[in-house]
C-alpha positions in Angstrom: -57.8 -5.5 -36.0 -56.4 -2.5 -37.7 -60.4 -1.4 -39.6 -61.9 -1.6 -35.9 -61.0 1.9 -34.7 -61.9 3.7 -38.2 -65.1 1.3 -38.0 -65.7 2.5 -34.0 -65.6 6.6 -35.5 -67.4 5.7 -38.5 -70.2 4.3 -36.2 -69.9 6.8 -33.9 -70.1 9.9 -36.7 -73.3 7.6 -38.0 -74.9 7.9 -34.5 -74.2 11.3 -33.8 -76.2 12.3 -36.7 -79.0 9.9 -36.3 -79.3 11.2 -33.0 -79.0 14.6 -33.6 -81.5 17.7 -32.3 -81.3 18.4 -35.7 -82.4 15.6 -37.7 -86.0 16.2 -37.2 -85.9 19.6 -39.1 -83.9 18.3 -41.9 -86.6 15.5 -42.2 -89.1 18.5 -42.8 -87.3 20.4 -45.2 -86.2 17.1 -47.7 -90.3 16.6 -47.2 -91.1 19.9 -48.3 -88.5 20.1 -50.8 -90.0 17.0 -52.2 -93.3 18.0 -52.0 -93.7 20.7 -54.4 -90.9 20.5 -56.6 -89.7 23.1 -58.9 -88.3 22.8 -62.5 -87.4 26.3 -62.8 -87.8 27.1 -66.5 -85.5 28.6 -69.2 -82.8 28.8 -66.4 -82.2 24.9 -65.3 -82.9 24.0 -68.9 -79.7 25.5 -70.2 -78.1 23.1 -67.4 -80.1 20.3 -69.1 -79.4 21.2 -72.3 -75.9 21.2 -71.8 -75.8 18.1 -69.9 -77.9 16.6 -72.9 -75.3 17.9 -75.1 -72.6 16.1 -73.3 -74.2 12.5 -72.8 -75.4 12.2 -76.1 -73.5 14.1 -78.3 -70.0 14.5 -76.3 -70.1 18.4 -77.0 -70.1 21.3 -74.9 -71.8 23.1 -76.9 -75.7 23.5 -76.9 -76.1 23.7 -80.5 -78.9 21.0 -81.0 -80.8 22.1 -78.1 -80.2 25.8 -78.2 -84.5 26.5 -78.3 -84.4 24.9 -74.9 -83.4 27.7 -73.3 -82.9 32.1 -74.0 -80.1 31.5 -71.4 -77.5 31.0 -73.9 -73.9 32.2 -75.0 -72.8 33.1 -78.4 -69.1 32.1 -78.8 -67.0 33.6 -81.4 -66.3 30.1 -82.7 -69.9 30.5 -84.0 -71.4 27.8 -81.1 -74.0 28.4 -78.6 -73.3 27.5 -74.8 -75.5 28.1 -71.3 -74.1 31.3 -70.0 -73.7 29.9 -67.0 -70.8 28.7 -64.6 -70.0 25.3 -65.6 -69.4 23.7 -62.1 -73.1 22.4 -62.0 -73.3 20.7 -64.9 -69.7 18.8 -64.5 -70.8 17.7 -60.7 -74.0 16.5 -62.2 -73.1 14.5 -65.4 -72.6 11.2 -63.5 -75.9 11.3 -62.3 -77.5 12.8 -65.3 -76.1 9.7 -67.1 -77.5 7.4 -65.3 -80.8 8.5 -64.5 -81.1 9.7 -68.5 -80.4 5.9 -69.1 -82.8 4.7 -67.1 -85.1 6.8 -68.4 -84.7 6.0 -72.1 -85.2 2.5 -70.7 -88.4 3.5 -70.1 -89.4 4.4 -73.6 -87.8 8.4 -73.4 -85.5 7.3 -76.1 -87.7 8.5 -78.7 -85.9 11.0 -81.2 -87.7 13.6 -82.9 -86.9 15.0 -86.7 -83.6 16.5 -85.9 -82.4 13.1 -84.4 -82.7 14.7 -80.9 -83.5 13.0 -77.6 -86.3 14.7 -75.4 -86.0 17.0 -72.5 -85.1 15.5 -69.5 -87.6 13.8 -67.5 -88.5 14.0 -63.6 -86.7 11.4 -63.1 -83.5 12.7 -64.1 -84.6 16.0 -62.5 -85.8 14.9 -58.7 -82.4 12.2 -58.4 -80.3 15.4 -59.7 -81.0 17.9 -57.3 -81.7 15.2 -54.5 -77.6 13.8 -55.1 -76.4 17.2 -55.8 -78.1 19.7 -53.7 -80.7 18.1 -50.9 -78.9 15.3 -49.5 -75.3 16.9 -49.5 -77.1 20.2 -48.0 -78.8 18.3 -45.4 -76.3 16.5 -44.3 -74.1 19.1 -44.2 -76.5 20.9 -41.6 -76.4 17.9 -39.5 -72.6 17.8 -39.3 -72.5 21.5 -38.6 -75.0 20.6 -35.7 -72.3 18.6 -34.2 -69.7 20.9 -35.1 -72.2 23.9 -33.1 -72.3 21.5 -30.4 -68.8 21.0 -29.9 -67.9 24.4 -29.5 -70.2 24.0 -27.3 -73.0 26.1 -28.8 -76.6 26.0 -26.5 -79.6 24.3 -28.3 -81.5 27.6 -29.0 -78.3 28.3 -31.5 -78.2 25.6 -32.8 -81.8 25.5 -33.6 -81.7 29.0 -35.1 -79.1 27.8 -37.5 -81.1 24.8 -38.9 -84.2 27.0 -39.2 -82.7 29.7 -40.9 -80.1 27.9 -42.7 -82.8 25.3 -44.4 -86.1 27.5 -44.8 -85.3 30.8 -43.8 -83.3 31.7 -47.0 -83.6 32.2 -50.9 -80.8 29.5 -51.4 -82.7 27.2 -49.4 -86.0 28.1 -51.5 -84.1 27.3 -54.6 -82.6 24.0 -53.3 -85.3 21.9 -55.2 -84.5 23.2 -58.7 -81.4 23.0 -60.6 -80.6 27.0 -61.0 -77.2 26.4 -59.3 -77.5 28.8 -56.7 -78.3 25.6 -54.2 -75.1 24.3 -55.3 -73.3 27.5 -54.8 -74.3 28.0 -51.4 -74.0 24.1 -50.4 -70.5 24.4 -51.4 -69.9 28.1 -49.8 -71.2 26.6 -46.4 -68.9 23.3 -46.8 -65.9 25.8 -47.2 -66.4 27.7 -44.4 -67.4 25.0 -42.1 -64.1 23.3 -43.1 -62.5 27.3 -42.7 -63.5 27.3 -38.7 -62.1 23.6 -38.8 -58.4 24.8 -40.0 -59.1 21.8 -43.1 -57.1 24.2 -45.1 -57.2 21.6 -48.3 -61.3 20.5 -48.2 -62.3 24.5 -47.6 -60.2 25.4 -50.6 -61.8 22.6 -52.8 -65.1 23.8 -51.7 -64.8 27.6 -52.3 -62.6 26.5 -55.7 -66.1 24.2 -56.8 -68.0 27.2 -55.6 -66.3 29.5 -58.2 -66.6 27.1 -61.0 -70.5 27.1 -60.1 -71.5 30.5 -60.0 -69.6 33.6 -61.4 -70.6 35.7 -58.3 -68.2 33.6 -56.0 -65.1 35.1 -57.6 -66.2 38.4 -55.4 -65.8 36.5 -52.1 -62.8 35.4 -52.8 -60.7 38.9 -50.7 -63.0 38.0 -47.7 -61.4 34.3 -47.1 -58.2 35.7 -47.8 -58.8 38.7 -45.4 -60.5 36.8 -42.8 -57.7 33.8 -42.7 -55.0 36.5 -42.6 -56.8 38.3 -39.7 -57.4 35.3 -37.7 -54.3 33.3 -39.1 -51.6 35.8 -38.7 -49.6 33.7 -40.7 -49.1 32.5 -44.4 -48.9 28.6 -43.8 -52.0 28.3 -44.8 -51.8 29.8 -48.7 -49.5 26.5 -49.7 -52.0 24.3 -49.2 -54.9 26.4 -50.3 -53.2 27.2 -53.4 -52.7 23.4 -54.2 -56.0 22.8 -53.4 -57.3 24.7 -56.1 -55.7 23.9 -58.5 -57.9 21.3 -60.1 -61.0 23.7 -59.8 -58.5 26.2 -61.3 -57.6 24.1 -64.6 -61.1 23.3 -65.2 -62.3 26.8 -65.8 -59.5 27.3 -68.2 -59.9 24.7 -69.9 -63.4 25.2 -70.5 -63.5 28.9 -71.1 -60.3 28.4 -73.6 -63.1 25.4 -75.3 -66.1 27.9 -75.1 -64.7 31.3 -75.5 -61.4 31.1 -76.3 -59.6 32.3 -73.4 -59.6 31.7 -69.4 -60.7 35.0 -68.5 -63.8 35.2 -71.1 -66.8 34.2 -68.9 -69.6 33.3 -70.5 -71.9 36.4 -69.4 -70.2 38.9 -71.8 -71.0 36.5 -74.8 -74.9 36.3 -73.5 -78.2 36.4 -75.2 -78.6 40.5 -76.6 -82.1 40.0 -75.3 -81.3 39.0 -71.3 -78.5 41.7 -70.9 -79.0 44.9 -68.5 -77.2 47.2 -70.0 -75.6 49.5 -67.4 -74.2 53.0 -67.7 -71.2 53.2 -69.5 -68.7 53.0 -66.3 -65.6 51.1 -66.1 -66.2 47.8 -65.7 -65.3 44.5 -65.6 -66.1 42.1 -68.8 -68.9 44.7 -69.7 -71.5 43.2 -67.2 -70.2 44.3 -63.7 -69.5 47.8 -62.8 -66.3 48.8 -60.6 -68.6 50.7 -58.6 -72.3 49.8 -57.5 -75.1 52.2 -58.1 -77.0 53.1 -54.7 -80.6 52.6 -56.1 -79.5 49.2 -56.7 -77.9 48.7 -53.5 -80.5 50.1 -51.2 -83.3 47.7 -53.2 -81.2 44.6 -52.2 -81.7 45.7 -48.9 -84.8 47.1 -48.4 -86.9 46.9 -51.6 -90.0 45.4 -52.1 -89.0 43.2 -54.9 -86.0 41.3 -53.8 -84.6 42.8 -50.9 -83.6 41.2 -48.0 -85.5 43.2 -45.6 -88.9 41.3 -47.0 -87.5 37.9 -47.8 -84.9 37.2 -44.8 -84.7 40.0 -42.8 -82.5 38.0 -40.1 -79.5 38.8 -41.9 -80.0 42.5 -41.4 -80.5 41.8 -37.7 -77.2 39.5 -37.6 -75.0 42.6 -39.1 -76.1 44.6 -36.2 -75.1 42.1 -33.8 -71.9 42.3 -34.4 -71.1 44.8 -32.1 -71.8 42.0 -29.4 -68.5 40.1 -30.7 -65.8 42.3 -29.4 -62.6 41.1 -28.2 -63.0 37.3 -29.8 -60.6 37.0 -32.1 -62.1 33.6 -33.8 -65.6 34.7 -33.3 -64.7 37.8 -35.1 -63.1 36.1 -38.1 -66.1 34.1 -38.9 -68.5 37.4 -39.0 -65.5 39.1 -41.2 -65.5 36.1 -43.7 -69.4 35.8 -44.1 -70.1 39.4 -43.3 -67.2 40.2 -46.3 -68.6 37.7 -48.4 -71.9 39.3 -48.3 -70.6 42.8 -48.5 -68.9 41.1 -51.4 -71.9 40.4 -53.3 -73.8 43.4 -52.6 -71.4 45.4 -54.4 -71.1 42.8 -57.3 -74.9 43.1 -57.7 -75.2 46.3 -57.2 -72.9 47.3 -60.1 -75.1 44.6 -62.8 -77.5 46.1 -64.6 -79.8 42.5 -64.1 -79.9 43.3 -60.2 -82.8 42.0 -59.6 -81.8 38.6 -60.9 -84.8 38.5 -63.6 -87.6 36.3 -62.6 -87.1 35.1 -59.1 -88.1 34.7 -55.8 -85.6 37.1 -54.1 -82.1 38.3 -54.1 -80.6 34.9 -55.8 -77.1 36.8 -56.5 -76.7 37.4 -53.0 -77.9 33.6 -51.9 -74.9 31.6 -51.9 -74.0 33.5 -49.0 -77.3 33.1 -46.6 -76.6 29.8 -45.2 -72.9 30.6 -44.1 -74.9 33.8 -42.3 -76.9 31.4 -40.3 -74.0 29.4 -39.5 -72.1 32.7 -38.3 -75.6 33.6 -36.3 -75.3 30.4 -34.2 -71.5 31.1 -33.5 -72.0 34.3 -31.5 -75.5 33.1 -30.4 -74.1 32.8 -26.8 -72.3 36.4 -26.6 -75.9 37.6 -27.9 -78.1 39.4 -25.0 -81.6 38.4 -25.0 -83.2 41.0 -26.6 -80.9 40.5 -29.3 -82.2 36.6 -29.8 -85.7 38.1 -30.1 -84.9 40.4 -32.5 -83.3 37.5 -35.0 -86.3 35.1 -34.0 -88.3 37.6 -34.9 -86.8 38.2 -38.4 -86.3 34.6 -39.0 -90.1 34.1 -38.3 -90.8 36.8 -41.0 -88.9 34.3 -43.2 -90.6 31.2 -42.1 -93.7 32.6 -43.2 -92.5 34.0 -46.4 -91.3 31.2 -47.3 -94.7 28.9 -46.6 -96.5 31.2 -48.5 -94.7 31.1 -51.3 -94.3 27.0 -51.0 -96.8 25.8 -53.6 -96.0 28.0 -56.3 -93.1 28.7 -58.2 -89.8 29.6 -57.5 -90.2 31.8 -60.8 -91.9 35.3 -60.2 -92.2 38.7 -61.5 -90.1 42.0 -60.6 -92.9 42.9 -58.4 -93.3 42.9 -54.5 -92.9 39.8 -53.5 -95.1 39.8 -50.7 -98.4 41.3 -52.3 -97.6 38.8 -54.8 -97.4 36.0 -52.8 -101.0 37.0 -51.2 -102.5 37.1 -54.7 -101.2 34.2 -55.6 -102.8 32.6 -52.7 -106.6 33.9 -52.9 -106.8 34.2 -56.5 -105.9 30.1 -57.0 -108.6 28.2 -59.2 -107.7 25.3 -57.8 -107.4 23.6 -53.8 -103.8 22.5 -54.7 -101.8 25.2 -53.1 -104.0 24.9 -49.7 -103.3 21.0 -49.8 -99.7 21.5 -50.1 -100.1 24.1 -47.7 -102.3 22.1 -45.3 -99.7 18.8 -45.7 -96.4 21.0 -45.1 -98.3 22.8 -42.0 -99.1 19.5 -40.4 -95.3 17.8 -41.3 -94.1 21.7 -39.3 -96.2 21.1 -36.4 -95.1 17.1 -35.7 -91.8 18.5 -36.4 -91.9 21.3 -33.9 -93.8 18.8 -31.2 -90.9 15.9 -31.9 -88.1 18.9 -31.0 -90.4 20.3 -28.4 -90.3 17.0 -26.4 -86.8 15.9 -27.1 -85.6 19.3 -25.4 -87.5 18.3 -22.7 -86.7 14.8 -22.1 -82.9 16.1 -22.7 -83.7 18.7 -19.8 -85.7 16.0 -17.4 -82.6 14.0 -18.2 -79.7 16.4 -17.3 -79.8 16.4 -13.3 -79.3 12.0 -13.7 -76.3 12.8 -16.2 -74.9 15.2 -13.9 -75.2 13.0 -10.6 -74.0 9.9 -12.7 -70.9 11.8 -13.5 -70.3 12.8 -9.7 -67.2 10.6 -8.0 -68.9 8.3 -5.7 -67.9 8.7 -2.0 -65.8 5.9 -1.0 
């Protein structure tokens, strides 16, 4: 008797998101996610060579496999490491060793002279970011959906926030490849869906995973803490937040002790010579970051060509001049702070590296961790937003959309050139019909996707005026 009310919830959080206005768009993006996936070069591989290093050898170290990858760290004990944020590769060892089993079961067991085991397979690559970043992601989004709903958020917002949040975004783009900015921002979303929820404990793990994952979260750290103080107007909440963190906390000292003998030695100061951006001699922090950002740099993450927002999701610009429409709501307001912070956050951090532009990508990846929270806040204050307003983010969001089909069959990997011109050439100058099947296949899924949405709005509309009289009290 006592497992039948957890069961009833259980079932009734299971139907919720089966039935939610949501699921059909989550459907399309796992399709297209799985329909061209990306492997990401030099940058996943130091993720797969250290997870290689781990399974096989028990190191941390990427010694064996350093010619893998140029995204390496020279420690002053002498040993190579990815100069990366370990979070990824500690969330994905359990799968990583199972799926490398299975695929040395297979016959990718062979060693070669060195007594080394091969690179990963797809295997091991499609099951890793499918358990690690598409599944958690989308289901994320359809418990946000109900969450939206709750608060009792109109269809249109909560449409805009699946739309933006799962293909209107770089982190969303980068979902399908292990570069750990998917990760990032799955876990940057989790925390501050579970922030607007009070779960004090499950936000903190979140943002604490977040940190371990990629270096750049350390700089959104003053916007929780600013927006929980401002909504909060109490310290209850630090105890538990504090505690929370802990284990996240004790992981990245133990492991920058291991790698580079101290907590606060980050792996980027220790980098490849030949992937640094030197900046001007400033004061700075760990030699990479600059206390103060450099306005070229901050103007091209905005508006550039090459990876600013303005070209790749220029929704988020249109979301930051919203918030004049938020006055006088005092939890509304706290959400745009955290994310708007967070943002702000990152835009000075990136503005002050000399490797702004993120290298060889396919937009502001630096700044990405925070895009999907953005869409989150967007649906928030949709309602409080006049109509003119909604156009304007549709509109940006569509520039987005289309951005982001055009750039679908190719890879995630592209010059420092404008991006859009780029994606163009890549387009008509193709030897091959592969990009305009992939294209034609993820058009068609996008139009039965928009028709199945199209018609369930309606039959929810047909529907309302029989909910409504079924709820009137009957006269006696």
């Amino acid at each position: 008797m006592e497992g039948r009310p957890a069961q009833r919830v259980h079932s009734t959080v299971w139907s919720g998101l089966r039935h939610s206005p949501l699921l059909p768009w989550v459907l399309l993006f796992l399709f297209v996610s799985l329909l061209v996936t990306q492997r990401g070069g030099t940058n996943p591989m130091a993720r797969m060579a250290a997870l290689r290093s781990l399974t096989d050898g028990g190191t941390l170290h990427i010694d064996p496999y350093k010619d893998w990858t140029i995204d390496w760290a020279l420690s002053p004990t002498g040993h190579y490491y990815q100069n990366k944020a370990p979070g990824s590769v500690f969330l994905g060892i359990p799968v990583f060793a199972l799926t490398d089993l299975l695929e040395r079961h297979t016959g990718s067991n062979l060693r070669d002279e060195e007594g080394r085991l091969p690179a990963p397979g797809y295997l091991t690559h499609i099951v890793l970011v499918l358990t690690v970043q598409l599944l958690p992601f989308s289901v994320l989004v359809l418990l946000i959906g109900r969450e939206l709903a709750a608060r009792g958020v109109t269809t249109a917002g909560q449409h805009f926030f699946a739309l933006a949040a799962l293909f209107g975004n770089t982190a969303s783009m980068l979902m399908n490849s292990y570069f750990g900015h998917g990760l990032a921002a799955v876990l940057f979303l989790a925390a501050f869906l579970f922030w607007l929820q009070r779960r004090w404990t499950l936000s903190a793990v979140c943002l604490s995973w977040c940190v371990l994952t990629e270096y750049g979260a350390l700089f959104v750290l003053p916007a929780f803490a600013v927006a929980t103080v401002y909504r909060e107007r109490h310290l209850r909440w630090v105890m538990p937040v504090v505690l929370a963190s802990l284990p996240a906390a004790a992981l990245w000292g133990w492991y920058h002790t291991v790698a580079f003998g101290s907590p606060l030695s980050i792996a980027s100061v220790y980098t490849n010579p030949a992937e640094i951006y030197q900046v001007p001699q400033r004061h700075n922090l760990w030699g990479t970051f600059t206390f103060l950002p450099y306005p070229d740099y901050v103007l091209s993450l905005l508006f550039g060509r090459t990876r600013g927002i303005l070209v790749t999701q220029p929704w988020v610009l249109v979301l930051i001049a919203c918030v004049v429409f938020v006055r006088g709501h005092r939890e509304l307001l706290a959400a745009s702070l955290f994310t708007g912070l967070a943002l702000a956050a990152l835009v000075w951090m990136n503005g002050g590296f000399g490797g702004w532009h993120a290298g060889w990508t396919i937009g502001p990846r630096y700044l990405s961790l925070s895009f999907p929270a953005l869409a989150l806040s967007a649906a928030l204050v949709w309602d409080r937003l006049p109509r003119y307003a909604h156009a304007a983010l549709w509109a940006g969001l569509a520039v987005s959309l289309v951005f982001r089909w055009l750039l679908l069959p190719f890879t995630v990997v592209q010059p420092i050139t404008p991006l859009w011109p780029r994606a163009w050439q890549l387009l008509v100058t193709s030897k091959t019909l592969e990009p305009y099947i992939y294209l034609a296949l993820a058009a068609l899924a996008s139009a039965i996707t928009t028709w199945v949405v199209l018609r369930s709005r309606r039959d929810a509309a047909a529907a309302l005026p029989l909910r409504m009289a079924a709820a009137r009290p009957q006269e006696p």
